[in-house]
C-alpha positions, 0 to 999 in steps of 0.5 A: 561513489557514482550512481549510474545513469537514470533511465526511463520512458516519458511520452514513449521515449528514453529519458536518461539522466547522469549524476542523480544523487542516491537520496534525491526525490523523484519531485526534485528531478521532474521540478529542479532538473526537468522542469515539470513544474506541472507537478505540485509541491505541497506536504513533502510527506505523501500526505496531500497528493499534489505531486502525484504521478503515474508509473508504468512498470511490465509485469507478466507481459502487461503494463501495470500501472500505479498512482505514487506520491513523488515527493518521497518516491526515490528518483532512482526507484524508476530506473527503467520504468514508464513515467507519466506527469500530468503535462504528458497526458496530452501529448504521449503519443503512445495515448491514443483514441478508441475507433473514430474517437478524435485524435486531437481538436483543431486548437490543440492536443485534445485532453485526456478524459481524465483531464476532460471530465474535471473541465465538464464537472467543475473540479477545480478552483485554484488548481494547486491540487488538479496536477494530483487529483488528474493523476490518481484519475488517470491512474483509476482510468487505466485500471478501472476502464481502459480494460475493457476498452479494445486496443488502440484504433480498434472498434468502439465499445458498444453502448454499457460495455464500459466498465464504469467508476462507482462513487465508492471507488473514487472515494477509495482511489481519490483518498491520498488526495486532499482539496482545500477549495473546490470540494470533494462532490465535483471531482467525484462527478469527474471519476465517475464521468471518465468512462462516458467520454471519448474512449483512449487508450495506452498502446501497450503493445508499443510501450512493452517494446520500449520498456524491453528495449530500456531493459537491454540498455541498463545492463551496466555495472552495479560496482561501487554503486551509491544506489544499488538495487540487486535484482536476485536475492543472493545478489541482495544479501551479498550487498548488505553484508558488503555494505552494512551501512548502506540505508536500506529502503523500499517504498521509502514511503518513510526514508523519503520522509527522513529526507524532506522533513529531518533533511537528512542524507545518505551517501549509499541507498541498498534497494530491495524492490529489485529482487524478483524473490522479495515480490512474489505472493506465494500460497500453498493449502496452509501459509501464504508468504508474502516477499518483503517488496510486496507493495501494501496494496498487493499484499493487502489484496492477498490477505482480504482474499483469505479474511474480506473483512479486512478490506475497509480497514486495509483501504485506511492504511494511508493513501492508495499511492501510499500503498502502491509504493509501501511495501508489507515488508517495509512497514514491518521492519521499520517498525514503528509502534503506529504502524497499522499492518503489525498489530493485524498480522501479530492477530494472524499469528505471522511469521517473519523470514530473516536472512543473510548471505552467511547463515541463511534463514531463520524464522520467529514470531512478527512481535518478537522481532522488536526489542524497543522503539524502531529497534529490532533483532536483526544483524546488520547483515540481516534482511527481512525476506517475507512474511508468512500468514497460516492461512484459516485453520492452520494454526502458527506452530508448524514451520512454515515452508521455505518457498512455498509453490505459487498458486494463484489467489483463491476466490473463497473467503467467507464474508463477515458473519455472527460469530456465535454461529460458527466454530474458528478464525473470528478476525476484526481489525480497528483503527481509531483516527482522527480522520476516517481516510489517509491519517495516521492510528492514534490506537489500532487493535486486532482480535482474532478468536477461535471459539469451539462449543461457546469457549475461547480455546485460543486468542491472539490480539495485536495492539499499535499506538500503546506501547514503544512497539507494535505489541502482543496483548498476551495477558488479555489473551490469556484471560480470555483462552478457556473462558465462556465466550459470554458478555462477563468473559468479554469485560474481565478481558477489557479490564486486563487489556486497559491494564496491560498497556501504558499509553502515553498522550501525544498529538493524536490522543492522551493515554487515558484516552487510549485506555479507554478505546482498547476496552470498548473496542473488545466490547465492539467486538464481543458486540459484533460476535453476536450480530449486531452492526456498528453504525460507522462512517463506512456504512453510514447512509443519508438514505437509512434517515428516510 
């Protein structure tokens, strides 16, 4: 089989490579073929950062740009992409300054405020990490800052009237990248010093151009193919039911670690991150459906749009270039019993969309997707197309629509509250790890309750990490539907939940362990039901010492 030519942009220009196998990494083709050595190899498993990179993709007649992990990025998945590494920030001519910002220095190109500010604040020592942290800055510049910054030669802002990086923020966007000598608090300062430097800017105007005109030049085609990525969703079922034994991926944020850690190799890839069906959001008054090639980080945003007590945990599923690249879909069909959106969307009463090229659609419930360890129902000619969440109120039982009219996202949602006070859609997700940030759950559990007049009148849990599958406590909700939402009514259901599971002990926590965090995080719930706040790492202040 042939692979076609490899097309993107790098520093404004066409890059395009022949002969890329399917399975090589996007980090083996900037190190090995390209020499971009700036680009670190540390993990191989998208865990450390080192070899982060910045995508730049055209989405609705903008650049929206996306910090991702190269080590376990496919190389083809960037067909017809804009690449950055961290040796082009100084020397993309598409980067340019603000107003009467200097465009270089006399020894050289001038660096970019991302690479400026950790010069200024002292965030590196040994510099294996730098390429990565630089990267995921650049990536937060251009998302955080450089919109409110005018166009490329443009007048510069007026003084305040650039949107500045909270500590939070860089907390958040800086933890898919580890530091082993340097320190967190220096590299901080420099997130948050970006803004106050000598404004530049991606001229987008210029770069669309480009990636349009890259468009135009792929139209080759896709016959007999070893990477194939369809770009409709017929064309993307017709694939699979043509070539059944073809590895399909998305993010590969889990393939890609079957290729640098089991050393496996596959001789045909199916993409499904190019059908346009499979990365739409769509929201009607009672579902939201989310297409499979949705990246977690999309998808995330749409459900904290609807329950924003979400939004901590969905910032601990990995790391943001984790995120950026994982698709909902991927995590979901892939199935593993660690896997930290199942055990939340089983609490939201999810659906999953399966769909072949020969019978069309069919719909079940998320947990009965799984009939054992990574194995599910699906046919060999089966994809998973979407997921459909109800939305607050809207019970699972009515189908959900086909394809539902976009909408854009709501504003509304409710911000946590007693639950005692209120009548329906009490939701909490809770991930146990050893690390707060970028780990993997030893136990993840999520509770969602509806209580009318002080009793239970319907309850769904979702547990991961204590079971072959990501599971349904269906005999802790049972023990609980009907029942007066009291401290007994809570410590019946503990018991029944530490009964209904046989965790085993592994490197992240023994099964008496796992038992006994199940039942206190219901008693944490039935805690937080009645006001009161956990005291945690995320709300953690030195200040409340004082």
């Amino acid at each position: 089989m042939t692979t076609r030519p490899l097309q993107f942009l790098r520093r404004g220009q066409p890059v395009a490579l022949g002969n890329v196998p399917p399975d090589r990494t996007l980090l083996e083709v900037l190190r090995e073929d390209l020499g971009c050595t700036g680009t670190k190899e540390g993990c191989g498993e998208g865990d450390c950062g080192a070899c982060t990179v910045v995508l730049g993709e055209a989405r609705g007649g903008k650049v929206h740009y996306s910090a991702i992990n190269s080590c376990i990025r496919l190389a083809h998945s960037i067909d017809g992409m804009a690449l950055w590494t961290v040796e082009d920030l100084a020397e993309d001519p598409l980067i340019q300054p603000v107003g009467d910002a200097p465009a270089a220095a006399a020894c050289g190109p001038a660096l970019h405020p991302a690479q400026e500010a950790m010069v200024q604040c002292h965030g590196s020592q040994c510099g294996f990490c730098t390429p990565g942290f630089v990267m995921s800055l650049f990536g937060m510049y251009q998302n955080h800052v450089a919109p409110s910054l005018p166009a490329a030669g443009g007048r510069m802002p007026a003084q305040g009237a650039v949107m500045p990086i909270t500590r939070d923020l860089a907390q958040q966007e800086l933890s898919g990248n580890l530091c082993r000598c340097t320190g967190y608090r220096p590299i901080l300062d420099a997130a948050q010093q970006m803004a106050h430097l000598p404004p530049v800017v991606v001229n987008e105007a210029e770069l669309l151009q480009k990636l349009e005109l890259l468009a135009q030049s792929r139209q080759a085609p896709e016959a007999n193919s070893s990477y194939i990525a369809p770009t409709s969703l017929p064309a993307l079922l017709a694939a699979r039911a043509a070539h059944p034994a073809a590895q399909v991926v998305a993010g590969c944020t889990d393939v890609g670690l079957w290729v640098t850690k089991q050393h496996k190799q596959y001789a045909q890839i199916l993409d499904v991150t190019r059908a346009a069906e499979l990365r739409e959001v769509h929201q009607d008054a009672r579902h939201i459906a989310i297409g499979a090639a949705v990246t977690l980080t999309d998808a995330f945003a749409a459900l904290a749009a609807q329950w924003p007590q979400l939004r901590s945990f969905a910032q601990r599923f990995a790391g943001l270039p984790v995120r950026n690249s994982g698709t909902l879909g991927g995590n979901v069909a892939n199935g593993s019993p660690i896997g930290d959106s199942m055990p939340l969307l089983i609490a939201l009463r999810a659906q999953v969309v399966l769909a072949s090229s020969a019978r069309g659609e069919r719909t079940l419930a998320l947990e009965d997707l799984y009939t054992g360890y990574r194995q599910n129902v699906m046919a060999p000619d089966e994809l998973l197309v979407r997921i459909v969440v109800p939305r607050p109120g809207v019970t699972a039982a009515e189908p959900p629509p086909g394809r539902p009219k976009a909408a854009s996202a709501p504003s509304g949602g409710s911000e946590p509250h007693a639950m005692g006070n209120v009548g329906a859609n009490f939701l909490r997700a809770y991930k146990i790890s050893k690390r707060f940030d970028d780990d993997i759950s030893a136990v993840c559990l999520a509770v969602h309750l509806d209580i009318e007049g002080d009793v239970v009148r319907r309850a769904s849990i979702g547990a991961g990490g204590v079971a072959a599958t990501p599971a349904r406590a269906r005999q802790t909700e049972a023990a609980l539907t009907g029942q007066p939402w009291t401290a007994d009514t809570i410590a019946r259901a503990a018991q029944a939940l530490q009964a209904e599971f046989s965790p085993i002990s592994d490197m992240r926590a023994s099964g008496a362990y796992r038992r006994t965090v199940l039942a206190s995080l219901l008693q944490r719930f039935w805690h937080e039901s009645q006001g009161e706040e956990a005291v945690s790492v995320e709300n953690f202040r030195l200040e409340a010492l004082a």
